[in-house]
C-alpha positions, 0 to 999 in steps of 0.5 A: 651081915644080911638077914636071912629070909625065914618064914613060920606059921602060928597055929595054922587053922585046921584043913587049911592050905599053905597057900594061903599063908602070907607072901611077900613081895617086898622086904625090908632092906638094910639101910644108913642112916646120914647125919640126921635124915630118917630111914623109912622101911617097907613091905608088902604081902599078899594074901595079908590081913594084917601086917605090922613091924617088929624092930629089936624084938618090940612091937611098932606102935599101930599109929607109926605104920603107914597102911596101903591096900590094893588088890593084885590083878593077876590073883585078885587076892589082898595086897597089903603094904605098911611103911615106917620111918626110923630115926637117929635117936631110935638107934641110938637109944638100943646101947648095948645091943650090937645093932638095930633091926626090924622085920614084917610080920604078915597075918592071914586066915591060914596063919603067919609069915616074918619078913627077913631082918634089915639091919639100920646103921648110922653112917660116918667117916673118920676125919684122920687116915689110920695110915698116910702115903710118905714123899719118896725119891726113887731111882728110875725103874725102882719099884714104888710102894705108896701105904694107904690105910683109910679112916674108920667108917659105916659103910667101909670107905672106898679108895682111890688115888690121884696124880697130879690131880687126875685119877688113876686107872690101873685098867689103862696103865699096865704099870700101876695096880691098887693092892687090896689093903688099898696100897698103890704099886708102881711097878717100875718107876718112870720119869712120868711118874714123878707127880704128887700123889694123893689117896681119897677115902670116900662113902655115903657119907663123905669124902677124905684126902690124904696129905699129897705125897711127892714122888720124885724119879731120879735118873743117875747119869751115865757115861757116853762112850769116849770120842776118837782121839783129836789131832795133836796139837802140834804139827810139828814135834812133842804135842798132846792129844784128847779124847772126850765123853758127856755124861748124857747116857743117860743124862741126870734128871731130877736131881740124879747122881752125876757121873764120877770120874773124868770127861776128858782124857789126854795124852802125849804125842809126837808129830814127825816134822816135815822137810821141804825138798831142796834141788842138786846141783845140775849135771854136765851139758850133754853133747850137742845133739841132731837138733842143735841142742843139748840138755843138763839135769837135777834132782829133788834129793838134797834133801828128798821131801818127807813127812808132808814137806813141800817139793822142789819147784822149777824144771828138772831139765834145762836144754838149750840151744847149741851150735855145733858143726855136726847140726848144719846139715839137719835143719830142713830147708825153707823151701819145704816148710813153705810148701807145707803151710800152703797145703794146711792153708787149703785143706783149713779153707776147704772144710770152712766152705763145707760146713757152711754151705751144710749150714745154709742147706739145712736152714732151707730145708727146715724152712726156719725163720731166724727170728724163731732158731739160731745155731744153737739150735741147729748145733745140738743135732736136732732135726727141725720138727714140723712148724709154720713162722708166723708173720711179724704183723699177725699177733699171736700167744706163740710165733711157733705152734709145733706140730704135736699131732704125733704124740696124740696116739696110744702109746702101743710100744711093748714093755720090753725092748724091740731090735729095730732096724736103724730107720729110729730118729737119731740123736746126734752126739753133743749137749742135747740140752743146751739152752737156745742162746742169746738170740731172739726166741718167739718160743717164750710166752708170758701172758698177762695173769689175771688181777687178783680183784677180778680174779676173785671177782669172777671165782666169786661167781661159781659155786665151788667159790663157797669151799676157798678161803678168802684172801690170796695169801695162799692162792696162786692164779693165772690163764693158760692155753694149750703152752701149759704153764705153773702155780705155785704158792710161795715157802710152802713146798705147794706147786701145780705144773700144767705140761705143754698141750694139756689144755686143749688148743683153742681153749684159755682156762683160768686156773687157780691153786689153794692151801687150804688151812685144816680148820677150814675143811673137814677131812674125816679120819677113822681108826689110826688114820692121820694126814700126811700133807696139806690139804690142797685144791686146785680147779676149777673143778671139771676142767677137761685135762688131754694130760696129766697135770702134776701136782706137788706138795710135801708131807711127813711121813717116814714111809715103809711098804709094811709100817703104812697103807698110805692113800690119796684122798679127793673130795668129790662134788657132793663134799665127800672124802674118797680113796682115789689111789693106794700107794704101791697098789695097782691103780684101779683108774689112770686118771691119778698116779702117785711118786712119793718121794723122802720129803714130797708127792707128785701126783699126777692127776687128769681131773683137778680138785681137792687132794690130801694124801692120808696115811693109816699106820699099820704097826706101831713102828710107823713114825711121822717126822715132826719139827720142834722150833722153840720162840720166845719174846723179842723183848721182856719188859717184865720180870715174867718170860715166856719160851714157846715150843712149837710141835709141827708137822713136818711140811713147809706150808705149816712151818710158814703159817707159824712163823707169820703167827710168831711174827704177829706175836713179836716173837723170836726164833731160839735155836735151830729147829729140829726133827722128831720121829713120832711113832703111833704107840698111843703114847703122849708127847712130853716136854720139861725144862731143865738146867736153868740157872736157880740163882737167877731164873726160877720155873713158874710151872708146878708139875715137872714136864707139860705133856700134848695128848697122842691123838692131838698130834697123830691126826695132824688136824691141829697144825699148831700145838706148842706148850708155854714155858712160863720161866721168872728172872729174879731181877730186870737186869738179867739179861742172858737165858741158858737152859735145856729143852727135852722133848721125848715121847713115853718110852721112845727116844727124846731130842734136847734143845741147849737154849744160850741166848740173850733177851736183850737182842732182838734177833727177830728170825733167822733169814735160813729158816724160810728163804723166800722164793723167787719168781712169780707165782704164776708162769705161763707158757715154755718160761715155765719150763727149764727145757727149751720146746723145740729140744722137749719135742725132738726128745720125745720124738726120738725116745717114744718109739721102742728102739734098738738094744733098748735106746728110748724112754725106757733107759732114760727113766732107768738114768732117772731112777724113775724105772719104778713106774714103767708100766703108769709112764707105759699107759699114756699116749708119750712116755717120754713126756710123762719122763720130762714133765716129772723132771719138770716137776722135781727140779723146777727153777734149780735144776740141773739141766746138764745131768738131764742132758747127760742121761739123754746123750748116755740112752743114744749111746746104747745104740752103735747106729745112733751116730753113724749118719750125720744129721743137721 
């Protein structure tokens, strides 16, 4: 109803000009009057010598008007502005009239002009909605329909709708819009949309709720399909059989119909029974034969066995000795058996001597001594490599030191197999790998690891001491020379493998390996980034590696080439994060390589330091797995009873830290954990309870299901999330807690929890949920490593060259499906100890060692020539 602007002029003076005539450069505008407040109105024109208001066709008296005059710069023409206040009992004095209005009317020597009209109304608001939104249950996918009429009021009230108590926007929900007539539409109901719904009418001058109405989504339950039919019952003879289905596709939520009809089938069968053989009587006695014996015979068919039935036991022939004069002249005389025995004897002697007079030539040439090899050793057919024994008074890290000068070089072997000439060393035919035996070995090292005082004391010291945690529960340490060694950090999947010569000879490095915990260091992710795996350092920083040590650790990513674009993190000395390496790229450096495998990466890496492996989801297939464990109080003094649902990353190291938390709250593990796929659809994760048994458990939460944002998970920057159920028994001597658990995310699939347990129990936590680790955390030198030293040298030596019909390193990463990353192993100065470092790696302390020795054997068998000369 806005006024439109009208401009007259009263008996314009002769010759003068319009542009002269008044101009406003304010107007009064429409405007509410709340409660009791008065309005005030205003203009302002120029050029004007006077102005004065005109309010339901009435002069303003002259002292109401507040006059201002200036003079405008850019004219240097009159400025006039008045002002005047309106009050309620002004307006409601005009009764009849259909509303009240002023106007300006501005004077100047050419004339007149009349400002537009601006209406004053008093605002209000109706206490009662016209029309109220009604409880309603709705099965799932119906289509809801809330009314919403607001009360009466000046200005129009607004409408908005709430849920559960939190605004609804029809911009972020594609399933919900508002209708002019201010009615909510749900499309198609979902569970998620079970809430209390509430319409808010609001203006200038207040602000009106509807009464809340309740909407339940009701799901009827659906039958599965039957099971295969079980076994009969009887083994033998007339029995019966079933078949059985669960009303769980879907199962009935929210007060749903169950399903109607039966959930068992069963139906008569018949089982043959079986006969157990039984022999015949035995035949007549054969002849007497040339060697003086003769046979009789039976057989299993009185009865034959059938359906299952045992068979006969004991012989189906008999002979026996039998004296005939027809066999006298066969047996053959003493004489000749002697001279046989004779000729036996010496060839038996004849082979001893040689093969012991090969042994002793052997061990003088290899110029071994015998307190560093035995005959295991020379047994499995490897030829001494080039070492010096040291003498029994010179202490010394290591009785041998190995030669391994020849696996300094480059490798330079081409990709693809040469025919070489049969000059190769060959690997004998025999259990390659066999462990050295029960002799004494000076190969096996264990230097003293540094206490954890003057570790820390001394880490303390440097600067990158500032970025550990403190405490050594998630810290492993030790000192290593150029014998290598291993760190790892016990039931957290975490361990560091430092191969043989990675540390340069002469050099000792105390090395340490930290988890971090994610609230300790910050790891920016952008867009739909998240962190697949711990975050791990291990240094010092700087340490100069001539190898690659492997680092191992575990993540949760369910990986495919085109759901992610996963990449390997490090921060850098000055605090940043950098991509290093793109998993299935080309590597830009061959400083760092990655093998990522269902559960864990190993990531092989020159330079120590912190490394986290992060991924970026490139649809919204890409799934992270997730752990859902549930615990609850070991003891329940109260009535009230809490049931804790943990969502975690799928890795050990998070799992282990939950579990010291729970252990600290006194709580108990309920159930078996299970796994969730968790995809990047933006939709939040949901969990409600159901199935508890009302006549003695009742459920304190008010909305039908707890909900855990999107983001709160996808970043795996909080390791903890869980939700509380806080459930009351309706009496102390209520011991035993049966219910159900969902967990699902919006429009995915969802994992049920049976929760049957009594709370009486304090069953604490199941010992197959983390077993502890055995072994130290700290091993140094070759009991590190599950293959013995001399055994990983003679491999490497024989396999490194390129060989005959493709006999070396290449068909032995082919054996261990490590044929994916020829061209990384390719680049290094040897191979084959980049194969065995990885196996190393993968299968340390339960490896087993006999496929290992398998495969190896299998690669010497390509060749013909492998084994046509004898080696000692």
């Amino acid at each position: 109803t806005g006024a439109q602007q009208s401009a007259t002029v009263a008996n314009p003076a002769p010759g003068t000009s319009s542009d002269l005539l008044p101009h406003f450069q304010l107007e009064p505008e429409d405007v509410y009057i709340v409660k009791n407040k008065a309005v005030s109105l205003a203009c302002r024109a120029t050029p004007a010598t006077q102005i004065y208001f005109k309010c339901n066709g009435e002069w303003v008296h002259q002292g109401d008007h507040v006059t201002q005059h200036s003079t405008d710069r850019s004219t240097g023409l009159p400025v006039m502005e008045v002002r005047i206040e309106v009050t309620r009992q002004q307006v409601e004095k005009i009764f009849g009239l259909e509303e009240y209005w002023c106007q300006c009317v501005a004077w100047s020597s050419s004339g007149t002009t009349k400002s537009q009209k601006a209406f004053v109304r008093i605002a209000y608001l109706r206490k009662n909605f016209e029309q109220e939104p009604t409880a309603r249950e709705v099965s799932i996918e119906q289509g809801i329909v809330l009314p919403c009429r607001p009360p009466e009021g000046i200005p129009p009230a607004e409408v908005e709708w709430l849920r559960n108590e939190e605004l609804v926007d029809p911009e972020l929900d594609a399933n919900v819009y508002v209708t002019p007539e201010h009615s909510l539409v749900l499309r198609q109901a979902r569970l998620a949309d079970t809430a209390n719904y509430t319409c808010v009418a609001k203006n200038i001058v207040a602000r009106r709720r509807s009464a809340s109405a309740a909407i339940t989504v009701y799901v009827n339950g659906g039958w599965s399909t039957w099971t295969q039919w079980s076994g009969c019952s009887t083994s033998c003879g007339r029995g019966w059989q079933k078949r059985s289905r669960t009303c769980t596709n879907p199962t009935p939520l929210n007060g749903g119909a169950f399903c109607e009809g039966q959930n068992v089938q069963k139906t008569a069968c018949t089982t043959l029974c079986p006969v157990d053989g039984a022999w015949s009587e035995w035949s007549k006695w054969s002849e007497c034969g040339a060697e003086c014996t003769h046979w009789r015979s039976r057989e299993c068919s009185e009865p034959a066995p059938r359906n299952g039935g045992r068979d006969c036991h004991g012989p189906e022939l008999d002979t026996r000795n039998c004296t005939s004069e027809l066999c006298t002249h066969a047996a053959p005389g003493t004489e000749d058996v002697a001279l046989y025995v004779g000729l036996v004897a010496v060839a038996v002697c004849l082979v001893l001597l040689l093969l012991v007079g090969v042994l002793v030539y052997c061990r003088k040439k290899g110029g071994l001594d015998a307190d560093v090899a035995d005959s295991s050793i020379l047994t499995a057919g490897f030829q001494p490599v080039s070492i010096k024994p040291s003498k029994a008074d010179n202490p010394s890290l290591l009785t041998i030191q190995p030669d391994l000068s020849t696996t300094t070089m480059t490798y330079q072997g081409s990709l693809c197999p040469r025919q070489d000439g049969p000059a190769k060393l060959q690997l004998p035919n025999g259990h390659l790998l066999s462990p050295l035996g029960a002799g004494r070995h000076t190969l096996h090292h264990s230097s003293p690891a540094a206490e954890g005082a003057d570790f820390v004391a001394r880490l303390s010291t440097q600067s990158y001491f500032r970025s550990l945690p403190r405490g050594t529960n998630n810290m492993a340490y030790g000192t290593f020379n150029f014998l290598g060694g291993r760190l790892m950090i016990p039931n957290t999947g975490i361990s560091l493998l430092i191969p043989p010569d990675a540390i340069p000879r002469g050099k000792i490095y105390e090395v340490y390996l930290t988890l971090h915990k994610q609230e300790e260091v910050r790891l920016p992710l952008a867009g739909c980034q998240t962190l697949l795996s711990p975050i791990v350092s291990c240094g010092p920083p700087g340490v100069l590696l001539t190898r690659p040590a492997i680092l191992a650790m575990g993540h949760c990513v369910e990986a495919s080439a085109e759901n992610w674009s996963i990449r390997l993190k490090k921060q850098s000395c000055e605090g940043t994060w950098e991509d290093v390496l793109q998993l299935g790229a080309e590597p830009c450096t061959e400083l760092y390589y990655c093998q990522l495998e269902a559960q864990a990466c190993y990531v092989f890496t020159e330079q120590l330091g912190r490394f986290a492996l992060v991924g970026e989801s490139l649809s919204m297939a890409a799934s992270k797995r997730l752990k859902l464990v549930l615990f609850a109080p070991a003891a329940c003094p109260s009535l009230e009873y809490n049931i804790r649902v943990y969502c975690l990353s799928d890795t050990q190291d998070v799992l282990k830290e939950v579990i010291q938390l729970e252990k600290q709250l006194g709580g108990q593990l309920i159930g078996a954990p299970r796994v969730l796929h968790f995809k990047d659809s933006y939709h939040n994760l949901r969990l409600s309870i159901h199935d508890m048994p009302s006549s003695l458990w009742k459920s304190k939460l008010l909305a039908s299901y707890q909900e855990i944002p999107f983001y709160h998970i996808w970043s795996g920057l909080q390791p903890f999330l869980h939700c509380t159920f806080t459930l009351e028994r309706l009496s102390t001597s209520t011991c035993e807690l049966a219910c159900k658990i969902w967990v699902w995310q919006v429009e995915g699939d969802g994992q049920s929890f049976t929760v049957n347990f009594n709370i009486a129990k304090d069953t604490r936590f199941s010992d197959w949920l983390v077993p502890d680790e055995v072994g130290t955390p700290a091993l140094v030198g070759p009991s590190a490593f599950k293959i013995p030293f001399l055994i990983r040298q003679k491999i490497i030596s024989s396999l490194d060259p390129p060989g005959t019909r493709g006999a070396d390193w290449r068909t032995l990463a082919q054996k261990l499906n490590l044929d994916s990353h020829l061209s990384f192993f390719a680049s290094k100065a040897s191979p084959t100890a980049m194969i065995l470092n990885l196996w190393e790696a993968q299968h340390f302390p339960n490896g087993n060692l006999s496929q290992l020795a398998a495969a190896v054997a299998e690669v010497g068998k390509q060749d013909g020539a492998l084994f046509s000369e004898a080696e000692c």
